[in-house]
N, C-alpha and C positions, 0 to 999 in steps of 0.2 A: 679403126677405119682410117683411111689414108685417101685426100682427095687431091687431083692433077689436075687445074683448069690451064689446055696448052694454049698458048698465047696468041697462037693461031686461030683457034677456037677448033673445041674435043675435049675431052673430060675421059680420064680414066680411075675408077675408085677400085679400092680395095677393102673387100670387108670381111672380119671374122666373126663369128658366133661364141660370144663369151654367155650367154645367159641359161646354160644349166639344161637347155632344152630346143627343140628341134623350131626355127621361125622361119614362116615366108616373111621376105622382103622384097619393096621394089625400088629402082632408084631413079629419080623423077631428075631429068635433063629438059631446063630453059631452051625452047626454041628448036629441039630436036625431039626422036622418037624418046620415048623412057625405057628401061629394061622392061621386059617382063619378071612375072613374079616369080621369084628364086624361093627356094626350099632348102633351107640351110640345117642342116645337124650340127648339134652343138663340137664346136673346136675347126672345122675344114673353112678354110676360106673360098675366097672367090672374087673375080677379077673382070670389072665391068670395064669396057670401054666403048665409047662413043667418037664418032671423027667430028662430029661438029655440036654445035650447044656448049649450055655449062650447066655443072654440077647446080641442083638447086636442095635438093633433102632425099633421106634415106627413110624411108615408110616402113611400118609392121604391118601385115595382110590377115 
């Protein structure tokens, strides 16, 4: 995982699925909407971005 808090304020993550098997995730952004929950297969990433908040944790569903 790879977090961008822009200095402007916005947040862009990047996450992959190394754990062997298929997880939903959500990614919780301070002061802004949060993603909805993703459904990730093991190995494919994905590429969240927000224009405003900041990055706060990355959850299991």
């Amino acid at each position: 995982m790879s977090v961008e808090n822009k200095p402007g304020g916005g947040v862009r993550v990047r996450l992959r699925n190394f754990c062997g098997k298929t997880m939903r995730v959500q990614v919780i952004v301070k002061h802004w909407s949060d993603s909805g929950c993703k459904t990730m297969p093991n190995r494919p990433g994905w590429l969240f971005q927000a224009v405003g908040g900041r990055y706060d944790r990355t959850v299991v569903r």
